[in-house]
N, C-alpha and C positions, 0 to 999 in steps of 0.2 A: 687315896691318891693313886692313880694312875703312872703309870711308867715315864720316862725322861728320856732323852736323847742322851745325855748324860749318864741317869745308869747302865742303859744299855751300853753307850761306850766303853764305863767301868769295866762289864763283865768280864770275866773272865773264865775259858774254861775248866773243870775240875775233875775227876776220878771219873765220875759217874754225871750224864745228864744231867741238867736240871732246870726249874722255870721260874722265870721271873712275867709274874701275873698282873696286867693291864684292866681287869675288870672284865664282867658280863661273859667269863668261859676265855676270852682273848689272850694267848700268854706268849713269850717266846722261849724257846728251847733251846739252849746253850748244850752243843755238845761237847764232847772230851777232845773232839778232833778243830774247836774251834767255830763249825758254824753255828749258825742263830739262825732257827727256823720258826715262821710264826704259824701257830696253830689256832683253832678255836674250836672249844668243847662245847658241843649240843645235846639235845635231844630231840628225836623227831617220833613219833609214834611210839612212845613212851621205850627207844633205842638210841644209848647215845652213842654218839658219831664223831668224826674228827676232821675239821677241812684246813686242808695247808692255806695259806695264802700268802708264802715265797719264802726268801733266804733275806735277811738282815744283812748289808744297808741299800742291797736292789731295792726291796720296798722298802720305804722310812715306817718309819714310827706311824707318820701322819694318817699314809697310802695305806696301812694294814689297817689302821681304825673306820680309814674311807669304807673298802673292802668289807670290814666287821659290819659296818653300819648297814649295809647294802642286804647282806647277806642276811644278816638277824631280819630286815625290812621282808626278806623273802619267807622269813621261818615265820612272822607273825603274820604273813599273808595264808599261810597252812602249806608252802610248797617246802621241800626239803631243797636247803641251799645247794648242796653238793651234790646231789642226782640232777638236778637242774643241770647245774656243771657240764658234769658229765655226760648228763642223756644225750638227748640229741641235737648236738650241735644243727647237724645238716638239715634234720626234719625239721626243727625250732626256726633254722635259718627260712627254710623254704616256706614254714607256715605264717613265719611273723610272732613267733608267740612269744620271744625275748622281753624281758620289761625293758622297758627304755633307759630305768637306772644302769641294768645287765651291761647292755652296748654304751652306757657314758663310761665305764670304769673302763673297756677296751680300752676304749676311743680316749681316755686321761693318759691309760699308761702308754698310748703309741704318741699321743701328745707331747707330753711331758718333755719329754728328753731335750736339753742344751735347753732348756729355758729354766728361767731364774727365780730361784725357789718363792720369792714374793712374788712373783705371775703364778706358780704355781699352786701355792698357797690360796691363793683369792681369786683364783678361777675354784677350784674345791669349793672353800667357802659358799660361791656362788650358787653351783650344782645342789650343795647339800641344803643350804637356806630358801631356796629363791625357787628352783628349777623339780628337784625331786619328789616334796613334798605336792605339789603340785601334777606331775605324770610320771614320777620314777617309778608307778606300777603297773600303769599302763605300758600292754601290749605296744610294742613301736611301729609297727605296722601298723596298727586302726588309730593312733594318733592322729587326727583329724586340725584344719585350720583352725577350727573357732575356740578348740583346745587350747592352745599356744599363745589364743588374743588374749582369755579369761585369765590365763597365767600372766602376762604380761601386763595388764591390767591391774591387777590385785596387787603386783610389786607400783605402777606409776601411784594408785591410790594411795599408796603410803610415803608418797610423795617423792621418790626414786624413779625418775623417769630415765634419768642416765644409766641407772642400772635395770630396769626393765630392757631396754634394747641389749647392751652384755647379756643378760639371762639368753633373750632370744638367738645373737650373732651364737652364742656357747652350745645351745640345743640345737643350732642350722650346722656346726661342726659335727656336731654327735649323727645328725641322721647323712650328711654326705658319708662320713666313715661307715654307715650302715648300708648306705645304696652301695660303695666299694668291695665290702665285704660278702651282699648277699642277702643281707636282713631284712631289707627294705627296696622296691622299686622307685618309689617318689621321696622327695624332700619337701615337707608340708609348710617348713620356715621359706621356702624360696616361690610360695604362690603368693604373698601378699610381702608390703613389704611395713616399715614399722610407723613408718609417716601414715599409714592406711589408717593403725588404730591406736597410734600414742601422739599425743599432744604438744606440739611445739612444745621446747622446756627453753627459759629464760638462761642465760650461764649466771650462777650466783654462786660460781667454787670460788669466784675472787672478790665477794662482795667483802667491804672490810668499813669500819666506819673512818670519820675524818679524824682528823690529828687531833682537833680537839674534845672530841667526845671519848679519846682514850683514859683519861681519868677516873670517870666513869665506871667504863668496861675493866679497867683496872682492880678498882674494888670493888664491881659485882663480882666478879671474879674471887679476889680474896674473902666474902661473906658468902659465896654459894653455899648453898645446905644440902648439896646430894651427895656424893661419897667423895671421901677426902681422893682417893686415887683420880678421880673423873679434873678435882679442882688442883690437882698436883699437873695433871696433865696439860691442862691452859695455860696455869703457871710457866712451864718448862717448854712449852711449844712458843707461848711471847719471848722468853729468853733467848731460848735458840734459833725461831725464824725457821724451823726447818720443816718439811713436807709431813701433814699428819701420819700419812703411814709409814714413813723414815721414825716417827716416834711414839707410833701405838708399837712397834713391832722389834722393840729397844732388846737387848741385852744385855744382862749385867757383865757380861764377860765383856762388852765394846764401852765401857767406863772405866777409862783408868780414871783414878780420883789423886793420886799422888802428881801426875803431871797433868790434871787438871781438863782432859779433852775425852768428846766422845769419838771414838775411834770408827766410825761406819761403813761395814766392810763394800764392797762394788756388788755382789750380789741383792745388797738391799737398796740400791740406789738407782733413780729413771735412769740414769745416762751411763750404768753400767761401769762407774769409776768410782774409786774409796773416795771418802769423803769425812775431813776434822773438821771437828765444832769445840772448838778453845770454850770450856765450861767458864765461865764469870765464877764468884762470889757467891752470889745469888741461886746460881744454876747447882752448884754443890750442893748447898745448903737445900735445896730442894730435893736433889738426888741422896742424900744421909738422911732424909727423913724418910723418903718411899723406899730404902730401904729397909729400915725397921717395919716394913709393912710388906713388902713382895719379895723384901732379898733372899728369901727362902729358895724359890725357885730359878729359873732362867730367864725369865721374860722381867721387863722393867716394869707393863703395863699387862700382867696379866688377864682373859676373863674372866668372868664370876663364874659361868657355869662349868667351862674348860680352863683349869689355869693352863694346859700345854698351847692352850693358843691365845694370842694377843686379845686384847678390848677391838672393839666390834669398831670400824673404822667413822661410824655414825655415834659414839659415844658423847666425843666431844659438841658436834653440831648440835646435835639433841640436850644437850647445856644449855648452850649459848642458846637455843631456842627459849629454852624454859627460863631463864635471864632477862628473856625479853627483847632478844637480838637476832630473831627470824629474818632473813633475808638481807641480813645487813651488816652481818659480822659471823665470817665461817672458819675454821681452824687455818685454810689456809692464809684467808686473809693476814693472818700476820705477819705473812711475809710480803704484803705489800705495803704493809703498814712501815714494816722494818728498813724497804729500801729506800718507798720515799722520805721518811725522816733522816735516814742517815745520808741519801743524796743531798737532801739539801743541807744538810748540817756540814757537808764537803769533807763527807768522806770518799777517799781514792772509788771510782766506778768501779774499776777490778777487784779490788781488796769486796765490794757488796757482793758482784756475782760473784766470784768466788766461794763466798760464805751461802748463799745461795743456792748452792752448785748446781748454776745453769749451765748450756750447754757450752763446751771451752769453743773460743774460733779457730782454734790450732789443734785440731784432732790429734796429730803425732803426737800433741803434751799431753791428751786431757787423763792419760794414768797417770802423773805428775802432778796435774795443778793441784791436790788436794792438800799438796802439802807446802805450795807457796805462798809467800809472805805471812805467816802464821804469824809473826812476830806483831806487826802492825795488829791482823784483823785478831788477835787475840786483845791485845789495848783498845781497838773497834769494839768487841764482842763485851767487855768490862763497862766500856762508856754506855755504851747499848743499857744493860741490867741495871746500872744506876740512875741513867736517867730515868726508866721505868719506876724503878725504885721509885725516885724523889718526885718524878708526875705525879704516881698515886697518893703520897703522900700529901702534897701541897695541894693536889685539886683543882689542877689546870698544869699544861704543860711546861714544862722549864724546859731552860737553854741548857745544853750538854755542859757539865763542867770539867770533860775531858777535851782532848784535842783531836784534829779529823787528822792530823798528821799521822 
């Protein structure tokens, strides 16, 4: 296991230096006077070497792994990470010989700043999955058009067309900060555009089935056979109605379980304001089971191959596909499912968006609204999970046998 945000925060300095190790050479250096420096031990020409990559919490945990990944990419190519570094800026600049990864990590850490660690998160994500593998060793200067189609392409063929164009808008970032700095004369994302070579895409982030087919989708659901976390997570996203990546990217520290709500700070929310979700019943009882399963670490839905990072935001859909529910029921979906039942069942319109957390119409409140009328949309959010409850049970839908007051 790999380092935590959490130990490092633990640390504390003592007498003498000392390292707490991340894997693959990666560590950071706790000194007597207090900082945390992160380092990584190599070898290059059978000499080993040492390259900084900043001070603890300028770079997070994340950004040094980014950085680690990047750098190790350059050792297995046979270049030495840190003379790279170092050499020639200016000559590399003028020749174009930077890889393309090299100028995305500038170009992340001039990014970054005041945007909000979940944009920041899943642009990375993006770079590292989607974008690197594909030209982060390619030269950024001989980076040609029909380079960027074949990339863009290979992400729509796996059925990601919405994020084939993000990969490209993310790479046409990276090369404007390269023409600005030097690296580069042209921008090769800004000769074609994406309509050129990606294929009208249908919207199906709101595709959801009808009221009556939730019975169904109910107990596919409670009988799926692929990993209990994956079926824990349908479970708790029908409960809660809330945005999948509000709930792939959970915290155990944002569940109080004694007052019964999920606590969702405004850093992890679209509209940038905290946001409660009054746990039901059902919703506990869900959350005290994937405990005994992930409560170990920090993350609620941790991955399989990184617990320090959330389940892949495509985990869920890739269910419900294999369910049998392609095109016709997607994680978001349940929150359309969730309004219109509850609208017509005459629950307060406010009391829905709110629970929602769409956007407020009184911007002065909208740091406030997250915490009004809880009282209601908590008896809302109960009535909500039992009816679920008792649909799947009975095997066609029942009438709420709570109140919309």
């Amino acid at each position: 296991m790999g380092l935590t945000d959490t130990a490092i925060k633990r640390s504390r300095p003592a007498e003498k230096p000392y390292k707490l190790a991340d894997g693959k050479g990666l560590y950071l250096l706790v000194n007597p006077s207090g900082s945390k420096l992160w380092r990584w031990k190599y070898r290059h020409e059978g000499r080993e070497k040492l390259m900084p990559f900043g001070a603890y919490p300028d770079v997070s945990l994340a950004d040094a792994r980014f950085r680690h990944a990047e750098a190790r990419r350059l050792l297995a190519a046979g270049s030495d990470p840190m003379a790279e570094r170092k050499a020639g800026k200016e000559s590399a600049m003028e020749a174009g010989e930077n890889p393309f990864s090299e100028v995305a990590v500038l170009w992340f850490d001039h990014w970054k700043v005041n945007k909000s660690s979940r944009h920041v998160d899943a642009t990375r994500r993006r770079l590292e999955a989607n974008v690197f593998p594909a030209i982060g060793a390619r030269r950024i200067a001989l980076i040609e058009p029909p380079e960027l189609v074949a990339m863009v392409k290979a992400i729509e063929a796996r059925g990601a067309g919405d994020l084939a164009k993000r990969a490209l808008e993310t790479a046409g970032q990276v090369f404007r900060y390269a023409i600005a700095h030097g690296y580069v004369r042209r921008n090769p994302v800004a000769e074609f555009k994406p309509s050129d070579v990606l294929r009208p895409t249908k919207k199906v982030n709101l595709a959801r089935v009808d009221a009556k087919e939730l019975p169904d989708l109910l107990r596919a659901i409670e009988v799926y056979r692929g990993k209990v976390v994956t079926r824990l997570a349908m479970k708790l996203l029908a409960l809660t109605f809330v945005r999948t990546s509000e709930l792939i990217e959970a915290r155990w520290e944002e569940i109080d379980f004694e007052a019964q709500r999920w606590n969702i700070p405004a850093e992890r929310m679209k509209m940038d304001t905290p946001h409660v979700v009054p746990l039901a019943r059902q919703a506990i009882e869900v959350l005290e089971l994937l405990r005994t399963i992930t409560g170990a670490g920090e993350l609620v839905f941790p991955g399989d191959r990184e617990p320090s990072r959330p389940m892949s935001n495509n985990t869920i859909l890739l269910a419900l596909d294999r369910m049998g529910y392609r095109g016709r029921q997607t994680g978001h979906g349940f929150r359309g499912l969730a309004s219109t039942i509850l609208h017509e069942q005459g629950y307060p319109h406010e009391h829905i968006e709110l629970q929602l957390a769409h956007a407020p119409r009184n911007a002065v409140s909208a740091a406030y609204n997250h915490a009004l009328h809880l009282a209601p949309r908590t008896r809302m959010m109960q009535d909500w999970a039992d009816f679920l409850e008792q649909t799947q049970r009975g095997g066609k839908v029942l009438p709420f046998r709570g109140t919309a007051a």
